[in-house]
C-alpha positions as CSV (number, residue, x, y, z in Angstrom):
1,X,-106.1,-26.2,24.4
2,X,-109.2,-28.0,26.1
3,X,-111.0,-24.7,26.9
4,X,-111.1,-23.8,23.2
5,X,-113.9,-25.8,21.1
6,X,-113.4,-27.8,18.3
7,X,-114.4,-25.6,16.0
8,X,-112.0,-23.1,16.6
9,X,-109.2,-25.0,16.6
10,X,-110.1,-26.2,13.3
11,X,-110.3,-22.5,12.1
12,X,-106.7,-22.0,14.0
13,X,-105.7,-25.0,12.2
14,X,-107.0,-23.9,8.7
15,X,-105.3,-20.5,9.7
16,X,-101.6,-21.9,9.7
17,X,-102.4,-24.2,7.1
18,X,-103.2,-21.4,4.7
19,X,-100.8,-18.9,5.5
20,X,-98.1,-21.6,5.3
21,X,-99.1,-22.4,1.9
22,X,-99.2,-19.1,1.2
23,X,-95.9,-17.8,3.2
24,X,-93.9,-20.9,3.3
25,X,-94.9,-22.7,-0.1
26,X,-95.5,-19.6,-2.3
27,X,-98.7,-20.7,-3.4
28,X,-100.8,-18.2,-4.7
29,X,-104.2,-17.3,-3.1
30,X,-106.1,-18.5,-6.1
31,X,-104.1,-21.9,-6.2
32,X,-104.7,-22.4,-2.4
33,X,-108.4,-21.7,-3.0
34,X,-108.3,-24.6,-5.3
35,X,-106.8,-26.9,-3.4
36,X,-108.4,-26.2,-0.1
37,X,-112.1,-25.9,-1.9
38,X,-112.3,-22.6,-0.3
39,X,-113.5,-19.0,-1.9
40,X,-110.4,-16.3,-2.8
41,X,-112.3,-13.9,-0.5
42,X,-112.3,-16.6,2.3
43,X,-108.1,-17.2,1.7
44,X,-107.6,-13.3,2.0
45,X,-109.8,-13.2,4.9
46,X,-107.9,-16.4,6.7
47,X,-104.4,-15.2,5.3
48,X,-105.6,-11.3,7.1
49,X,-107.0,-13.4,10.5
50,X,-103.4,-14.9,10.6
51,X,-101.5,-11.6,11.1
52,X,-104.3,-10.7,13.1
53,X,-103.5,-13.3,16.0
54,X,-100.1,-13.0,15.4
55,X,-99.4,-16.2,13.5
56,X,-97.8,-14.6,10.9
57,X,-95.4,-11.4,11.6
58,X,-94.1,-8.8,9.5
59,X,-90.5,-8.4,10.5
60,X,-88.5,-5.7,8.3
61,X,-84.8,-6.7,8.2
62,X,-82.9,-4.0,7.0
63,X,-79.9,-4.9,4.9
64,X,-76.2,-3.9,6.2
65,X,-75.5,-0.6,5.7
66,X,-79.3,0.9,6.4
67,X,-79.8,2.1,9.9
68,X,-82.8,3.0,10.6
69,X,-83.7,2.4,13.9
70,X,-80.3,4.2,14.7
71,X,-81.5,7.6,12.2
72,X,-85.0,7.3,14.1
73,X,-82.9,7.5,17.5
74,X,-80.6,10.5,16.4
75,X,-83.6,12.5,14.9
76,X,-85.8,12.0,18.0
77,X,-83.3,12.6,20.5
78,X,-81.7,15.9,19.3
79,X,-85.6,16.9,17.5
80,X,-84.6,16.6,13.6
81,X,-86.3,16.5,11.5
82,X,-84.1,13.8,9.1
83,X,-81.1,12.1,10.1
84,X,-79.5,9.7,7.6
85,X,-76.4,7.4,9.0
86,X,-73.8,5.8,6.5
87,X,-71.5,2.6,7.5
88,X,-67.7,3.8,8.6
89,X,-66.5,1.9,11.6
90,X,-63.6,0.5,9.9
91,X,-63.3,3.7,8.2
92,X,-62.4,6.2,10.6
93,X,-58.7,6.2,9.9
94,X,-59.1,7.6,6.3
95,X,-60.7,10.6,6.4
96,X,-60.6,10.5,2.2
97,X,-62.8,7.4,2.0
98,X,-64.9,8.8,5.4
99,X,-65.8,11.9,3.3
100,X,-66.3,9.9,-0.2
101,X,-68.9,7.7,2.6
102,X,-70.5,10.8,3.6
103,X,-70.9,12.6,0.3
104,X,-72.3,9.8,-1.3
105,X,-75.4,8.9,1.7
106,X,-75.4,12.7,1.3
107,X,-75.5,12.9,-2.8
108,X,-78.4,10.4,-2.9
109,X,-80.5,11.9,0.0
110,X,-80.1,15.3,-2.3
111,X,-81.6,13.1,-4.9
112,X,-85.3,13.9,-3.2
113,X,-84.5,17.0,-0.5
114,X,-85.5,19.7,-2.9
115,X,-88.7,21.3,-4.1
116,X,-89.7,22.9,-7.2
117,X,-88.5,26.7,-6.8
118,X,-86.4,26.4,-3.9
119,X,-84.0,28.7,-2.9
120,X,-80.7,26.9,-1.8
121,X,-77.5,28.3,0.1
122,X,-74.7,26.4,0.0
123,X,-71.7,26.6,2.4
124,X,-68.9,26.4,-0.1
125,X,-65.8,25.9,1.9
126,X,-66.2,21.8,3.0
127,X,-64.5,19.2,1.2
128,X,-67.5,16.5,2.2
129,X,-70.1,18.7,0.2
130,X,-67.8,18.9,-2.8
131,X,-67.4,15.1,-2.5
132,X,-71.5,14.8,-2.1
133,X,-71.9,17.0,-5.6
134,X,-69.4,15.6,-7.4
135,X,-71.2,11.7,-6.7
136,X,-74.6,13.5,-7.4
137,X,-76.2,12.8,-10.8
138,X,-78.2,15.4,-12.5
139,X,-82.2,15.4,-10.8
140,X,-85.0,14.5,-13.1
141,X,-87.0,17.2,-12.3
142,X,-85.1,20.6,-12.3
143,X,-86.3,22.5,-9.3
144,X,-85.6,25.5,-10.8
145,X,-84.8,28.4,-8.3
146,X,-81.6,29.3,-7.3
147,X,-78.1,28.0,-5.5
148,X,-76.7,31.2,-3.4
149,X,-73.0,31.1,-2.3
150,X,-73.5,31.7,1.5
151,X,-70.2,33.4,1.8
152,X,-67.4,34.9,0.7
153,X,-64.4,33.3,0.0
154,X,-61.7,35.2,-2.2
155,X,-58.5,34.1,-1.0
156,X,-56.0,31.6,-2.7
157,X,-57.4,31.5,-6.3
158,X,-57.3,27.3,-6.3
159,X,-60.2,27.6,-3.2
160,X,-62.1,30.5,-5.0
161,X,-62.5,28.1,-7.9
162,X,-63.4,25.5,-5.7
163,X,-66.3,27.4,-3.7
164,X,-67.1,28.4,-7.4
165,X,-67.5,24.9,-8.2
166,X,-69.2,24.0,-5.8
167,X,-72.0,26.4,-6.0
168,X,-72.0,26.2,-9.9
169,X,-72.1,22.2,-10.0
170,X,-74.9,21.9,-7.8
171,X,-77.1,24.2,-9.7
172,X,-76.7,22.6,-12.6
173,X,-77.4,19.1,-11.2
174,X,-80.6,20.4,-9.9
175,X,-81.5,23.1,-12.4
176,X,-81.6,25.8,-10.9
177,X,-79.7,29.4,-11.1
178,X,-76.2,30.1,-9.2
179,X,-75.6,33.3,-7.1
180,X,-72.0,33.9,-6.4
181,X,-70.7,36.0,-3.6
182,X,-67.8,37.8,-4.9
183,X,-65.7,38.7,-2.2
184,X,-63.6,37.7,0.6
185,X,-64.9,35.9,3.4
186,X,-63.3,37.7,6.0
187,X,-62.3,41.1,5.6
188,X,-59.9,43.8,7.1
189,X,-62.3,45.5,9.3
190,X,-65.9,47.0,10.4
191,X,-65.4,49.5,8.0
192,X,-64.6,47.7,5.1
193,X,-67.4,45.3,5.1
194,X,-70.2,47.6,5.2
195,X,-68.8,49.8,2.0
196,X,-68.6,46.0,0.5
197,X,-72.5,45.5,1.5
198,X,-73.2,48.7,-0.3
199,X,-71.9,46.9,-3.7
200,X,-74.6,46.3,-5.5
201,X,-73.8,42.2,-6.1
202,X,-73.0,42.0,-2.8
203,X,-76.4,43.5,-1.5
204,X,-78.5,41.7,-4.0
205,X,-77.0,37.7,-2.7
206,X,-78.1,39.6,1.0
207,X,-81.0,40.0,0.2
208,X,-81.4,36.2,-1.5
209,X,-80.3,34.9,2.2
210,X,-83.0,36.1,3.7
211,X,-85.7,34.4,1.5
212,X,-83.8,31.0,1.6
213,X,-85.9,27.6,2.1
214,X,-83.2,25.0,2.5
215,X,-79.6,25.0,3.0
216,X,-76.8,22.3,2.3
217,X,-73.4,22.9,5.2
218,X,-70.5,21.8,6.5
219,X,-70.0,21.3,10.3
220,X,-66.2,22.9,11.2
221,X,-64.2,22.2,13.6
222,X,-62.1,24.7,15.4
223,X,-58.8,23.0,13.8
224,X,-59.8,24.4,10.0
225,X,-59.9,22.1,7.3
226,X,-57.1,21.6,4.6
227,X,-59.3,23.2,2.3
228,X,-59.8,26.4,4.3
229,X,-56.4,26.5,4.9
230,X,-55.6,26.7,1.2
231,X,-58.5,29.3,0.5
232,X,-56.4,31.6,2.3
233,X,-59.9,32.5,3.9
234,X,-59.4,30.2,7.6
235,X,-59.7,33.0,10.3
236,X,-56.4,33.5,11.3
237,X,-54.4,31.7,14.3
238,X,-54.7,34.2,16.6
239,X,-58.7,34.3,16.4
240,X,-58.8,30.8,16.2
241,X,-56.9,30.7,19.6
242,X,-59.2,33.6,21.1
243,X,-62.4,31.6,20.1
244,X,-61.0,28.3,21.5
245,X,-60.1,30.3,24.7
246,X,-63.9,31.4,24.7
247,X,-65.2,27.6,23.9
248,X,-65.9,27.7,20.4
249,X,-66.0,24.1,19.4
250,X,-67.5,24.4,15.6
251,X,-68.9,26.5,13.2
252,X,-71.4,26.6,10.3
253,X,-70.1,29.2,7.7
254,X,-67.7,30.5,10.0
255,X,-70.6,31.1,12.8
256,X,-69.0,29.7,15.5
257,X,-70.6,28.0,18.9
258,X,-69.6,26.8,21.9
259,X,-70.3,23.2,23.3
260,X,-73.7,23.8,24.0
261,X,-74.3,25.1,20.4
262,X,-74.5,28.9,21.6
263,X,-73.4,31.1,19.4
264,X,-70.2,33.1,19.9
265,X,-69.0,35.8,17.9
266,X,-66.0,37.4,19.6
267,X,-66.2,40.2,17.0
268,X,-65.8,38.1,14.0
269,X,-69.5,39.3,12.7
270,X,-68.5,42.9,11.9
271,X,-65.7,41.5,9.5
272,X,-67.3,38.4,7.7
273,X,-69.3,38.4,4.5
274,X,-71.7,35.6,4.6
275,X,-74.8,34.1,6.2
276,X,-75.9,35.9,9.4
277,X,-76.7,33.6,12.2
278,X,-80.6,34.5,12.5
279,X,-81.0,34.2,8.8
280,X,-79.5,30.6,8.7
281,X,-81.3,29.7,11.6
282,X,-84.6,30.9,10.1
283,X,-84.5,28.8,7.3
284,X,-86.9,25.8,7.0
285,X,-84.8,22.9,6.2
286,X,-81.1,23.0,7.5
287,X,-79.3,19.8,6.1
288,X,-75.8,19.3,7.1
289,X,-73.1,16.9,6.5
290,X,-70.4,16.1,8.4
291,X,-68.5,13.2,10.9
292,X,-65.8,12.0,11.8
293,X,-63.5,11.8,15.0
294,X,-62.0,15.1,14.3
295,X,-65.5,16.5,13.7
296,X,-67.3,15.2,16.8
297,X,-67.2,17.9,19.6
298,X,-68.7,20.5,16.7
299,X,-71.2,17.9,15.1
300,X,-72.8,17.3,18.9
301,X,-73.1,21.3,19.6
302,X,-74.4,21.8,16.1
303,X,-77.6,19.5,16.6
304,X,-77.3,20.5,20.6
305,X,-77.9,24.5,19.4
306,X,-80.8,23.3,16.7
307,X,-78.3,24.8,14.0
308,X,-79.4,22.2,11.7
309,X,-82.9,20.5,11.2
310,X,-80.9,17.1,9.0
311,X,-77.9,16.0,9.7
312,X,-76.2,13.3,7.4
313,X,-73.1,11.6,9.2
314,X,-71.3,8.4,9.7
315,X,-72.3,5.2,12.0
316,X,-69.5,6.1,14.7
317,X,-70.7,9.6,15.7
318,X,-74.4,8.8,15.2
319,X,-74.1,6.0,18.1
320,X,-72.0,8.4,20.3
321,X,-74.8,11.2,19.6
322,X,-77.3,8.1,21.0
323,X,-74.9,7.2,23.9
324,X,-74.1,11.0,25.0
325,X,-75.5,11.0,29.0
């Protein structure tokens, strides 16, 4: 250090010396003040110099179980807004406790994802989002506004009083007014759904999905979920097989898409009661939750097709989301 005078190596010297009183001791500024004969201004102003020239450096060590650098990486590659990532590697095997996982990063990110007067719809048929409200306590402030089914569902009565559940629990955690759709979710055909639109309940949740400003979904997969199953409200075999045979990979509220996360209807539209694709995907904030092995192919296309503007999942398809070519 020839080349540097005296003096500043003194200040260098008076530099570490305070901000290892300060960092390594614990001393307070005032104490180190004191002992130094130096002014509480001039201790701030050393203890500031030493982060300056990199003496001292802030490192944040996140704690297990908090990823952020691996959220930040998710939202910036497939342009989310939000992406929150909960531990499962040695969970993958129990699809119970994987869902428990999810609903609970999911229940506490709920805890601040809603505004005063929002309007909410709420996909009712997915096990994970019954799992995130049921680990969800009550919000402090009550948003208000409302909690729409965003479709129908009667099939089997045990998964009606499910989706019912659902939709009712969560608006009275966050205060705010449910809107049931009472119907099926599929229906015979063309015909039957528009006399059903003409029912005046039915028209009046329509009209509440249009002027939606966040939604809470389930990803599918094209192998439908135990609990669809037992609705009685899966789409049947047979168009299961002709969607797979087009490419359908997933689906959010039974709007299903293809690897690339384009939508495909293969006639299904003209029979379902329930969120149309343009008015889900004109909602501001789109949260879903969902991962898993089983769940992978549909979770990729759903953030690959901008379905969704949060998505809430588990460490093991967050990295292959990253490590997709």
């Amino acid at each position: 250090m020839s080349h540097v005078g005296h003096d500043q190596v003194d200040k260098l010297r008076l530099i570490v010396r305070v901000a290892r009183m300060y960092h390594e001791r614990g001393l307070r500024q005032n104490q180190i003040a004191q002992q130094l004969n130096l002014s509480q201004a001039g201790v701030s102003r050393l203890l500031r110099a030493a982060g300056d020239l990199g003496i001292v450096r802030t490192v944040v060590v996140s704690p297990g179980g908090i990823h952020s650098e691996l959220e930040d990486e998710v939202a910036a590659r497939y342009h989310l807004a939000d992406a929150v990532v909960t531990d499962s590697d040695d969970l993958l095997d129990h699809p119970k406790i994987m869902m428990r996982a999810l609903g609970s990063a999911a229940a506490s990110y709920l805890e601040t994802a809603f505004r005063a007067g929002d309007r909410i719809g709420v996909s009712t048929w997915s096990e994970t989002l019954l799992a995130a409200v049921d680990a969800m306590p009550p919000l402090k402030q009550p948003v208000g506004g409302r909690i729409v089914q965003l479709m129908g569902g009667i099939g089997d009565p045990q998964g009606q009083v499910q989706a019912t559940r659902l939709t009712a629990r969560l608006a009275d955690l966050v205060g705010a007014t449910p809107l049931f759709v009472r119907s099926p979710g599929l229906v015979g055909s063309a015909e039957a759904r528009v006399s059903l639109l003409s029912d005046p309940f039915i028209r009046e949740v329509s009209h509440s999905w249009q002027q939606l400003t966040a939604v809470l979904v389930g990803i599918g997969s094209v192998e439908p979920s135990p609990l669809l199953q037992l609705s009685g409200n899966a789409v049947p075999e047979e168009e299961l097989i002709r969607l797979r045979s087009l490419g359908a990979v997933g689906d959010i509220c039974q709007r299903f898409f293809d690897a690339s996360g384009a939508h495909l209807d293969a006639g299904l539209g003209e029979r379902t009661i329930g969120v149309s694709p343009d008015q889900l995907r004109s909602v501001p904030r789109r949260i879903a939750v969902a991962g898993g092995a089983r769940k992978y192919a549909a979770v990729r296309a759903a953030v690959r097709g901008r379905w969704i503007t949060t998505l809430i999942t588990d460490l093991h398809t967050a990295r292959r989301l990253v490590d997709e070519p």
